[in-house]
C-alpha atoms as an extended CHARMM CRD file, in Angstrom:
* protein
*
       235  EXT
         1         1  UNK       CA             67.3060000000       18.6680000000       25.1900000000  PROA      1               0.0000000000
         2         2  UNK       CA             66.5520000000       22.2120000000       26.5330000000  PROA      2               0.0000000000
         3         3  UNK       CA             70.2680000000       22.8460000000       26.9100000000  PROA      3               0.0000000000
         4         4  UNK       CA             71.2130000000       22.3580000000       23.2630000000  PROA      4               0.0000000000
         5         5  UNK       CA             68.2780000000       24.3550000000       22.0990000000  PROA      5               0.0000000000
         6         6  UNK       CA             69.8030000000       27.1830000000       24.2240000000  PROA      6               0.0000000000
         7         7  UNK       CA             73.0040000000       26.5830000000       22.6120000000  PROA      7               0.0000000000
         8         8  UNK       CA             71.5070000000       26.5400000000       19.2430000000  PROA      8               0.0000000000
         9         9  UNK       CA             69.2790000000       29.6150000000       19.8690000000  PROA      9               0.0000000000
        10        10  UNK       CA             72.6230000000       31.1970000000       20.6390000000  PROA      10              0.0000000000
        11        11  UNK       CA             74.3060000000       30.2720000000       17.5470000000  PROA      11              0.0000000000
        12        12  UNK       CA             71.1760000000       30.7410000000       15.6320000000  PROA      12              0.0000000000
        13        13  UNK       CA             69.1200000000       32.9560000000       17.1450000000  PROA      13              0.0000000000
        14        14  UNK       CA             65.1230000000       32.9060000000       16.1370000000  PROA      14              0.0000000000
        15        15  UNK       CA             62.8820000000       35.3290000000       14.8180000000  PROA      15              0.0000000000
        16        16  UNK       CA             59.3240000000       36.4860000000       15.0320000000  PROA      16              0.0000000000
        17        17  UNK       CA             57.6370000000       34.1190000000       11.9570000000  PROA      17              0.0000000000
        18        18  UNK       CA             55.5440000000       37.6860000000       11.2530000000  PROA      18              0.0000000000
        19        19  UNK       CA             57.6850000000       40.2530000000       11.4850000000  PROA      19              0.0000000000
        20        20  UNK       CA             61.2270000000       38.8430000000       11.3710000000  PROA      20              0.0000000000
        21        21  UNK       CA             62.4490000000       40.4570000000       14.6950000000  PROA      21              0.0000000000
        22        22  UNK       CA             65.0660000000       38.4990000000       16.5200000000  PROA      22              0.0000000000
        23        23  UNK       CA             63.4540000000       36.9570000000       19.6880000000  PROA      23              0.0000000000
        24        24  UNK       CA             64.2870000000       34.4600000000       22.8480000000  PROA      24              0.0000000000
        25        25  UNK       CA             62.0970000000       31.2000000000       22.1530000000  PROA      25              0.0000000000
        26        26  UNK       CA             61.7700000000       29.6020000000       18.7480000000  PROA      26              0.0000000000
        27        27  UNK       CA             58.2680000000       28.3920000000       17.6310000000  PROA      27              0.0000000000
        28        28  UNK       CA             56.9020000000       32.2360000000       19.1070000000  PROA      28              0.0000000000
        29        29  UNK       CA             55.9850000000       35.5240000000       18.2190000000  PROA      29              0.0000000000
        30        30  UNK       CA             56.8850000000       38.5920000000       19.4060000000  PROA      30              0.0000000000
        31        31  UNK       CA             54.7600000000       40.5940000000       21.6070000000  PROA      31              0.0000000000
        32        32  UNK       CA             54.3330000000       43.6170000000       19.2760000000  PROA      32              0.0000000000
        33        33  UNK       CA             52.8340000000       40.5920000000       16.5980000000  PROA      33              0.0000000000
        34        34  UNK       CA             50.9480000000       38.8770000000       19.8710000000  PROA      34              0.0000000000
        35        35  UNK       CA             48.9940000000       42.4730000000       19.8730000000  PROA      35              0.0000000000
        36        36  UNK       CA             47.6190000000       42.6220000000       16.6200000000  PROA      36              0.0000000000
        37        37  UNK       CA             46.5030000000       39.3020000000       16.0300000000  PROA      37              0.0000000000
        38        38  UNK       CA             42.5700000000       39.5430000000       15.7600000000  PROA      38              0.0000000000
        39        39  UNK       CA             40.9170000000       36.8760000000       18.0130000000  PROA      39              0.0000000000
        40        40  UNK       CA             37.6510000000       36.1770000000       17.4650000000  PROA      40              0.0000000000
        41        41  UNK       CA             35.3050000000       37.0160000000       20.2270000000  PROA      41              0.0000000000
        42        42  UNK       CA             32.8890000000       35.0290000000       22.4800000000  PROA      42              0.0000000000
        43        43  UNK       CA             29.4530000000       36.7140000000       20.6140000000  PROA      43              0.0000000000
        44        44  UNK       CA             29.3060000000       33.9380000000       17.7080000000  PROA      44              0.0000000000
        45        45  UNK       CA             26.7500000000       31.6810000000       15.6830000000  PROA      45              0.0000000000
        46        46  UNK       CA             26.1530000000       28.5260000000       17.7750000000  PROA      46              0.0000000000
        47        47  UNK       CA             26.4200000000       26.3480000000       14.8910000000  PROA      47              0.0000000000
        48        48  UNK       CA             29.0270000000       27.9440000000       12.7980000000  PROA      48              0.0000000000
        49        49  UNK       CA             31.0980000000       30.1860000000       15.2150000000  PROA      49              0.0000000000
        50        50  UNK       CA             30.9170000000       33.5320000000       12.6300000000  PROA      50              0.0000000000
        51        51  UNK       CA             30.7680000000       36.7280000000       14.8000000000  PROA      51              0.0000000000
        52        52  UNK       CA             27.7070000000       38.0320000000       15.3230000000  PROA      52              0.0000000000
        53        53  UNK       CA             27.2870000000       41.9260000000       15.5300000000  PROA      53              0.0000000000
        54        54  UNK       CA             24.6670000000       41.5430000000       18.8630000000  PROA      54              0.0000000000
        55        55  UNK       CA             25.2730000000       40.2260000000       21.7470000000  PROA      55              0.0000000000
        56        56  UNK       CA             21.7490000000       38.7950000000       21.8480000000  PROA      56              0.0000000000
        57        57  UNK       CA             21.5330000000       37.1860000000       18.7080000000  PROA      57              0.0000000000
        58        58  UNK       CA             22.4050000000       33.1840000000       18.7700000000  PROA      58              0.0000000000
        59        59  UNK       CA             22.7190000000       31.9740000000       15.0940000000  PROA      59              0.0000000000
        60        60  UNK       CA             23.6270000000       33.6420000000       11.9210000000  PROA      60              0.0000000000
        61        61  UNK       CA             21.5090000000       34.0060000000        9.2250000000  PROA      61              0.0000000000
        62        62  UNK       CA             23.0370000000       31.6860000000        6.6490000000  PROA      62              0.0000000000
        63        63  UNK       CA             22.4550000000       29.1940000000        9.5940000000  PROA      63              0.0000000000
        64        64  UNK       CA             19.3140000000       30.0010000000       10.0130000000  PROA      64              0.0000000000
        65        65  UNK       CA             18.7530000000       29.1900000000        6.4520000000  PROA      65              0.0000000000
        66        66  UNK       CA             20.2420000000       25.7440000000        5.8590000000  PROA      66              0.0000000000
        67        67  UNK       CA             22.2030000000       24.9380000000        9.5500000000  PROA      67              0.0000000000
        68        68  UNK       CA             25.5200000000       22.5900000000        9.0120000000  PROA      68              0.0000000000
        69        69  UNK       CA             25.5170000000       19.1570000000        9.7690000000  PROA      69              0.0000000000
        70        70  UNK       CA             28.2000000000       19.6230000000       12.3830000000  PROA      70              0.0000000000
        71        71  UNK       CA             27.2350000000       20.3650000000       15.8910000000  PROA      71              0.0000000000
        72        72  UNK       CA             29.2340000000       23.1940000000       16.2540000000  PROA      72              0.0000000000
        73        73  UNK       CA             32.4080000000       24.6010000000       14.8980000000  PROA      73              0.0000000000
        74        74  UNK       CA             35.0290000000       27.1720000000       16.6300000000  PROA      74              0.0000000000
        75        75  UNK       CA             38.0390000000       29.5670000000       14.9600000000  PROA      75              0.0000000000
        76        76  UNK       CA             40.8480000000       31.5100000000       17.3130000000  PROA      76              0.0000000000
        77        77  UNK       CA             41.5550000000       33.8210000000       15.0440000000  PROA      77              0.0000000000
        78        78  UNK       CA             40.4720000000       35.9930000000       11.8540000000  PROA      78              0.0000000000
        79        79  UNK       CA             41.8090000000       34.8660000000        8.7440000000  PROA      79              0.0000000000
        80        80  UNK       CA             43.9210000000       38.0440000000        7.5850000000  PROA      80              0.0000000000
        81        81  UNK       CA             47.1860000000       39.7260000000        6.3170000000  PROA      81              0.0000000000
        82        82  UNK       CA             48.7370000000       38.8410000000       10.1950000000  PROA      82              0.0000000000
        83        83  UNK       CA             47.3540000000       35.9720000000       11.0500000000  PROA      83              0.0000000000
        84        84  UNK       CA             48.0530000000       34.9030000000        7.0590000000  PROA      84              0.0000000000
        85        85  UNK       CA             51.8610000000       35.4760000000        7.7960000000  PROA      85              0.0000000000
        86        86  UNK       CA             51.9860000000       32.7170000000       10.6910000000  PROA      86              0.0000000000
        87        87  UNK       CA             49.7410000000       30.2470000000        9.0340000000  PROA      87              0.0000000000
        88        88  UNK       CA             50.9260000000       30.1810000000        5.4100000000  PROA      88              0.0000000000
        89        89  UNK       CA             54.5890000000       29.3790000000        6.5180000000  PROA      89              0.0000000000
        90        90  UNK       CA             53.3180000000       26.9390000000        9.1770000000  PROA      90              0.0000000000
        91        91  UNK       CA             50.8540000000       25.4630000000        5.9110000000  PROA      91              0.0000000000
        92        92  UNK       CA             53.4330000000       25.5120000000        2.9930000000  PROA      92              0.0000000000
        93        93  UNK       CA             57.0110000000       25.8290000000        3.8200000000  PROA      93              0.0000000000
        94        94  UNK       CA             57.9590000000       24.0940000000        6.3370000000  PROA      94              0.0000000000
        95        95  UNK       CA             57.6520000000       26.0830000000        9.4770000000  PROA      95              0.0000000000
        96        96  UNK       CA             56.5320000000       22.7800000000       11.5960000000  PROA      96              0.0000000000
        97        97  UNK       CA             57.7730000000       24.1960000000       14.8550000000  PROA      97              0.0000000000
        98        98  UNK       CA             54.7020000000       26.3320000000       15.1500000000  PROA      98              0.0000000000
        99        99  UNK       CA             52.7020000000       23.4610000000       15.6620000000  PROA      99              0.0000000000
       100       100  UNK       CA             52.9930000000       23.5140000000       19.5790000000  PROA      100             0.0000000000
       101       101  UNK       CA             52.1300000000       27.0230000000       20.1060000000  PROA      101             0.0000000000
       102       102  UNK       CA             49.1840000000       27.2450000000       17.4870000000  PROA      102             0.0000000000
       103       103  UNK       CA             47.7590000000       24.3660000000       18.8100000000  PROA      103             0.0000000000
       104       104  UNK       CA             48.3190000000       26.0110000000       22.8950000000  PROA      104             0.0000000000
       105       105  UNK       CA             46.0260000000       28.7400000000       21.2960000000  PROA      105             0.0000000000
       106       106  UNK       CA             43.2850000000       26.4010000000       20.1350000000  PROA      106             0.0000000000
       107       107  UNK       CA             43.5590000000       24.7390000000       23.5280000000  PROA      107             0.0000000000
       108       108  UNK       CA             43.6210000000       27.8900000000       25.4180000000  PROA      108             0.0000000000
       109       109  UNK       CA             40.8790000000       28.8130000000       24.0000000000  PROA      109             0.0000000000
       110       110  UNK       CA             38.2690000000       26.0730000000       23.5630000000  PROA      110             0.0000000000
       111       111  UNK       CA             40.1260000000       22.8690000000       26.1510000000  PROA      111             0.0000000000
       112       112  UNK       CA             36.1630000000       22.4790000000       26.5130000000  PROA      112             0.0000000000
       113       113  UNK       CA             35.6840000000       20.8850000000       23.0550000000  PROA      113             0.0000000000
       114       114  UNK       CA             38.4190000000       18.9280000000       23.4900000000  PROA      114             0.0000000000
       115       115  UNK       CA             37.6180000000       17.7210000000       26.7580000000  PROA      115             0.0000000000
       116       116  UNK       CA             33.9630000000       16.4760000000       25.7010000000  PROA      116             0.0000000000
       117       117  UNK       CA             35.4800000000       15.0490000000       22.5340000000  PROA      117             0.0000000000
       118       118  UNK       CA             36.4100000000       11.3730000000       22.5590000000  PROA      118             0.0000000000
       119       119  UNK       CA             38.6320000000       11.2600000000       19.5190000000  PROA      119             0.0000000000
       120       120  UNK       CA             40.6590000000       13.5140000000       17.4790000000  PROA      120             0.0000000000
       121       121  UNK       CA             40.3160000000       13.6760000000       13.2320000000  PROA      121             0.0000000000
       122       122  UNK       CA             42.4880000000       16.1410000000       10.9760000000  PROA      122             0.0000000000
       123       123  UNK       CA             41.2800000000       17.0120000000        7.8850000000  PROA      123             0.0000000000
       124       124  UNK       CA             43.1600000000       14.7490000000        5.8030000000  PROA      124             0.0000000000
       125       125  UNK       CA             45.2230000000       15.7310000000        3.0590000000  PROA      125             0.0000000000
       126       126  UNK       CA             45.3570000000       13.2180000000       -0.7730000000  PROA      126             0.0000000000
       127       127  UNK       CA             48.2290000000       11.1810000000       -0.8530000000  PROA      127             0.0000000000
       128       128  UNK       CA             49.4850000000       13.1720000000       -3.7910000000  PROA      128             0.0000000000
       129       129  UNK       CA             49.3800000000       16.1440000000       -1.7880000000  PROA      129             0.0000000000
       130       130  UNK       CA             50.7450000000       14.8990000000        1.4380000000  PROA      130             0.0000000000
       131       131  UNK       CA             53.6090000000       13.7140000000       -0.7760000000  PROA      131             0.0000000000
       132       132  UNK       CA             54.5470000000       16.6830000000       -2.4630000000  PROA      132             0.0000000000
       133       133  UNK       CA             53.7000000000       18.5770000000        0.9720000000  PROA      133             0.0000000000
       134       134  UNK       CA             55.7190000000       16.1940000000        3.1820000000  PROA      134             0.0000000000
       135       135  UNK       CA             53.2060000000       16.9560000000        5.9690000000  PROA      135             0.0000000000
       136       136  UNK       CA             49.6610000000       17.5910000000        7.2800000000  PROA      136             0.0000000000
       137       137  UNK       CA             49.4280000000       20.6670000000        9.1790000000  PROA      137             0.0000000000
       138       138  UNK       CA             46.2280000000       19.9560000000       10.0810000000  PROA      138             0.0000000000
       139       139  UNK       CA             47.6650000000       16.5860000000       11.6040000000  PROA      139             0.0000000000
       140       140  UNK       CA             50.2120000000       18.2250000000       13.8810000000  PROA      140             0.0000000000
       141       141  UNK       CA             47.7930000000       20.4160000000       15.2440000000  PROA      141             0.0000000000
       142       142  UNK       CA             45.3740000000       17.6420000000       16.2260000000  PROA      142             0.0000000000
       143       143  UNK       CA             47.9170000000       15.1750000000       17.2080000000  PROA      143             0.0000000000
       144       144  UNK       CA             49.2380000000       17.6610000000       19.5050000000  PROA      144             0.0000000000
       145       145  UNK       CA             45.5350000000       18.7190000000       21.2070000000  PROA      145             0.0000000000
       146       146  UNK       CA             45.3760000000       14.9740000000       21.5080000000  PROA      146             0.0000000000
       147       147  UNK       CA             48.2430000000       14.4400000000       23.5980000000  PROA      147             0.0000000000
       148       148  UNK       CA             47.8940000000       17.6000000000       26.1260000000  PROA      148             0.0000000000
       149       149  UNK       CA             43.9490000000       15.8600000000       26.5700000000  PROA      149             0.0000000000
       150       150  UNK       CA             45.1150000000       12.0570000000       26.7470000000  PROA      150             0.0000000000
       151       151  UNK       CA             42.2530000000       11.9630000000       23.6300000000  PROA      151             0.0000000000
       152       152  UNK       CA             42.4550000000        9.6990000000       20.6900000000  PROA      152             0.0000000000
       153       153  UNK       CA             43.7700000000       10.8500000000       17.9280000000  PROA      153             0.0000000000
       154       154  UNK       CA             42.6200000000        8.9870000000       15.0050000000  PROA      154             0.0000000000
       155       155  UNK       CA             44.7490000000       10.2770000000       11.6830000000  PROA      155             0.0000000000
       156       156  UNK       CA             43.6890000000        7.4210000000        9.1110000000  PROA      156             0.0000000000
       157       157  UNK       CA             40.0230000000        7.2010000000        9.8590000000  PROA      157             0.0000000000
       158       158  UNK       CA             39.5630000000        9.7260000000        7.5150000000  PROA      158             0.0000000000
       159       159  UNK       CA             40.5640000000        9.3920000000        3.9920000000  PROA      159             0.0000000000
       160       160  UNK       CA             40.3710000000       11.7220000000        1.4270000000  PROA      160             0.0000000000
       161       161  UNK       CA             39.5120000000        9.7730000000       -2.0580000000  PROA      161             0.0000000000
       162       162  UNK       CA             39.3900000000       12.6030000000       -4.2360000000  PROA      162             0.0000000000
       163       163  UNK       CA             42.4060000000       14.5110000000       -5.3250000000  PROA      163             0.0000000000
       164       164  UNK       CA             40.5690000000       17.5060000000       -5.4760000000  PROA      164             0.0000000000
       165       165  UNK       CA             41.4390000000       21.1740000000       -7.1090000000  PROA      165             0.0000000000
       166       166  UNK       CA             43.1250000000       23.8620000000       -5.1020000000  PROA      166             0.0000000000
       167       167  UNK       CA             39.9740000000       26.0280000000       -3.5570000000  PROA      167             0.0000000000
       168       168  UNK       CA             41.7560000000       29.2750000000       -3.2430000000  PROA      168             0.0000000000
       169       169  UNK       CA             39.6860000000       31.0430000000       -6.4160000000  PROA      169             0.0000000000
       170       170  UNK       CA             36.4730000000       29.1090000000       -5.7240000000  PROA      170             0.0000000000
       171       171  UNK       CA             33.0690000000       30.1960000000       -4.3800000000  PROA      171             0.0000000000
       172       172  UNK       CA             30.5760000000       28.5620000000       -1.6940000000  PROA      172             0.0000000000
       173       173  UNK       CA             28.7970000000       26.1960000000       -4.4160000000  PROA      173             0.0000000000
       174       174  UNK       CA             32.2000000000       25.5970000000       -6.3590000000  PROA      174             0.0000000000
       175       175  UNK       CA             33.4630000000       24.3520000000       -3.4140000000  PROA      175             0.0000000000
       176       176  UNK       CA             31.0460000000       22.2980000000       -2.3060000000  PROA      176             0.0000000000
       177       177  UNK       CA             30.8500000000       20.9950000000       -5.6760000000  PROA      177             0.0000000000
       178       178  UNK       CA             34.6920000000       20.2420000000       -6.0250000000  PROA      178             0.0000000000
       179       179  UNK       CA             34.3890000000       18.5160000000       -2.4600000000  PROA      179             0.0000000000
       180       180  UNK       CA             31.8920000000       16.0110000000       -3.1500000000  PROA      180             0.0000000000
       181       181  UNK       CA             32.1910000000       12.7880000000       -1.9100000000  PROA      181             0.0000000000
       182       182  UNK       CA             36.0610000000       13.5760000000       -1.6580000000  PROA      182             0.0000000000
       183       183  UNK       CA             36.3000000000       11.5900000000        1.5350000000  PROA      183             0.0000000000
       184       184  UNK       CA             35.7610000000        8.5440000000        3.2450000000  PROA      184             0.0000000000
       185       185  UNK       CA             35.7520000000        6.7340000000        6.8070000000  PROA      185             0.0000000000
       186       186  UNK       CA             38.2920000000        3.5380000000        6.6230000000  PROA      186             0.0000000000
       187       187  UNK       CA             37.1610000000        2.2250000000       10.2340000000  PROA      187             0.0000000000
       188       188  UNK       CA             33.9030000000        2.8630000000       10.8410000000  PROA      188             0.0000000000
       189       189  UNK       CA             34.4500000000        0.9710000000       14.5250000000  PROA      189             0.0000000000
       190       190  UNK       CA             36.9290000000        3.7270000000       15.7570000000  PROA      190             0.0000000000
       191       191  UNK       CA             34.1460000000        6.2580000000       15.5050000000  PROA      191             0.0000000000
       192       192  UNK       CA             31.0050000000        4.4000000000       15.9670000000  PROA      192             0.0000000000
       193       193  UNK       CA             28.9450000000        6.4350000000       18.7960000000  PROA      193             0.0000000000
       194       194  UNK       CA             32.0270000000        8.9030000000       19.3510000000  PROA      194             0.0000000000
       195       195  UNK       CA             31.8570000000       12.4920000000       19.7120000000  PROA      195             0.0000000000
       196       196  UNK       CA             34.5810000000       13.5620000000       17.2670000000  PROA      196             0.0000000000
       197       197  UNK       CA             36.2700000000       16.4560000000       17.1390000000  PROA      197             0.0000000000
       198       198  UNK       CA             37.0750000000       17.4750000000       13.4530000000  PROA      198             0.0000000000
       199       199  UNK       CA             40.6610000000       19.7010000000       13.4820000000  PROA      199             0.0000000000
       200       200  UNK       CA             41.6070000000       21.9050000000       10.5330000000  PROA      200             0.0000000000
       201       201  UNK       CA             43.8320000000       24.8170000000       10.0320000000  PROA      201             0.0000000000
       202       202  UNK       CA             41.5250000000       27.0890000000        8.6440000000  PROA      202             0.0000000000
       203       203  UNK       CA             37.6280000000       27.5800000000        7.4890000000  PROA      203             0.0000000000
       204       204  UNK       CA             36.5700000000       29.1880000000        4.6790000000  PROA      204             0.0000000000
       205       205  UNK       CA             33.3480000000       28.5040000000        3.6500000000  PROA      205             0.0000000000
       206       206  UNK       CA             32.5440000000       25.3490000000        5.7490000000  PROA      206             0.0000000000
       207       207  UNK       CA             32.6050000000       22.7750000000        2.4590000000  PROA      207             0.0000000000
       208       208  UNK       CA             35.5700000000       21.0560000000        3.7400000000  PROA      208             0.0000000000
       209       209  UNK       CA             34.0290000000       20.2630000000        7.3370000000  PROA      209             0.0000000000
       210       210  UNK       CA             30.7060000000       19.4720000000        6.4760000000  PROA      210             0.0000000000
       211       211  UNK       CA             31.0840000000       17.0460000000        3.9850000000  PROA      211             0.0000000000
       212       212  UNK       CA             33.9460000000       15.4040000000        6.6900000000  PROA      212             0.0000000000
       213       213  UNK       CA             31.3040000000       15.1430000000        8.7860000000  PROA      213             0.0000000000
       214       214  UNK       CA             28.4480000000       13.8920000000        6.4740000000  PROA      214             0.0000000000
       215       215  UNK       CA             30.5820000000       10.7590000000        5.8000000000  PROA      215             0.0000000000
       216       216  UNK       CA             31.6750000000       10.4120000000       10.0240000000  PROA      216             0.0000000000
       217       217  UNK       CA             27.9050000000       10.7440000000       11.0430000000  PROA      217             0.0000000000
       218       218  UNK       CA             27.0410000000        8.4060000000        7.6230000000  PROA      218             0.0000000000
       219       219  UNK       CA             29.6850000000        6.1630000000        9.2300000000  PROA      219             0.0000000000
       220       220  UNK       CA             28.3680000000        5.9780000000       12.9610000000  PROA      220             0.0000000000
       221       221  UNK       CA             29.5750000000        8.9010000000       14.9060000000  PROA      221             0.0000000000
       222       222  UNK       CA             27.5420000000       10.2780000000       17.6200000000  PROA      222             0.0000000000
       223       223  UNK       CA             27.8820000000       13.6370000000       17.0640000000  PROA      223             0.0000000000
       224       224  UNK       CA             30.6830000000       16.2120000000       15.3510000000  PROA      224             0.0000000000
       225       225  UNK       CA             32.2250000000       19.3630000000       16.1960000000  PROA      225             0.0000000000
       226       226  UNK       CA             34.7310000000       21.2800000000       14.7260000000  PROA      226             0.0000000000
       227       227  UNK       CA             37.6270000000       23.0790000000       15.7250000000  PROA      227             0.0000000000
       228       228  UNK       CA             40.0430000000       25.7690000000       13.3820000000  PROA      228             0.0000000000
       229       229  UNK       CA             43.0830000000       27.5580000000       14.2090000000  PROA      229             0.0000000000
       230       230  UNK       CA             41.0380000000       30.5360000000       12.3450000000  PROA      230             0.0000000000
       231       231  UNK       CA             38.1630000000       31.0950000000        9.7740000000  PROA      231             0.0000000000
       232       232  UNK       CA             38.0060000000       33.4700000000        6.6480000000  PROA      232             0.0000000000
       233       233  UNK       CA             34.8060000000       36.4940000000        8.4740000000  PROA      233             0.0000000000
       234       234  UNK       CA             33.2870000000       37.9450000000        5.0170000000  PROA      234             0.0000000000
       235       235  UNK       CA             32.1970000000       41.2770000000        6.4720000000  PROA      235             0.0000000000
């Protein structure tokens, strides 16, 4: 297998996904683009995993005000203009041979939630979207963390019921709103005293993943964590 994608790298030869420069591997980035991605440090909310400005502080203060349901949730990277150019062609058009190496970075970076997970869940996408998609992002990402960790990965647990609007343009409270009760557990025995680890591409606001895990914790799980290739930091 290796030798043909040699022989096809020759004949087509890849390029950085951000910047378009030719390079040796496909599903990479250069190391100019490697440089300027903005990783998210270790100083972050317990619960939510926002960057906090001190060291010494330990939860956020929209945490402190009304904490998430989930135990914890974790981003690699900051939502912006680069990290935007690997993830919207990974998310929209096609550009499934990222999948290994965003997922390496999420495992890289936080194997430890993985490894005290017991099962796997993606965000799941409607049917109408996953048609007209032809994929869940979210999916590959998880079903990949899954295999390097020998964890379950559980893709139909999680349902999603409600073919709900695009939440681009919306605010915290319209997306909560347009969320609700958009999802539902299919096999409540699959997750039934389970740690699960919840796996999306990216975290806005938090709606998404704490109304997941409402309905997992409604339906038996033990606890719920999230994990997100990277998360939208309103400065």
């Amino acid at each position: 297998m290796k030798f043909f994608e040699k022989i096809l790298n020759y004949l087509l030869p890849p390029h950085c996904p951000i910047c378009e420069k030719q390079i040796l591997d496909s599903g990479a980035v250069c190391g100019e683009c490697f440089g300027k991605l903005d990783f998210i440090p270790n100083s972050v909310c317990q619960f939510c995993g926002k960057p906090l400005p001190y060291k010494e502080a330990k939860v956020c203060a929209s945490c402190l005000k009304k904490p998430p349901l989930y135990t914890c949730a974790r981003s690699v990277l900051k939502y912006n203009e680069i990290s935007k150019a690997i993830i919207l062609p990974f998310k929209h058009a096609d550009a499934v041979e990222l999948a290994p190496l965003l997922s390496q970075w999420m495992n890289s970076r936080y194997s430890d939630l993985i490894i005290t997970s017991d099962c796997l869940i993606p965000v799941p996408l409607h049917t109408k979207r996953l048609f007209k998609r032809k994929y869940n992002q979210s999916a590959l990402l998880a079903k990949n963390l899954a295999k390097i960790h020998h964890k379950s990965y559980l893709p139909r647990v999680l349902r999603r019921t409600k073919n709900t609007q695009s939440q681009g343009h919306m605010n915290a409270n319209k997306r909560q709103e347009n969320i609700k009760n958009a999802f539902q557990v299919s096999n409540s025995q699959q997750i039934k005293n389970k740690n699960v680890l919840i796996i999306d591409d990216v975290l806005t606001t938090g709606a998404t993943v704490n109304e997941c895990t409402k309905v997992l914790l409604k339906a038996g799980a033990k606890q719920v964590n999230v994990l997100t290739l990277a998360r939208v930091i309103k400065e």
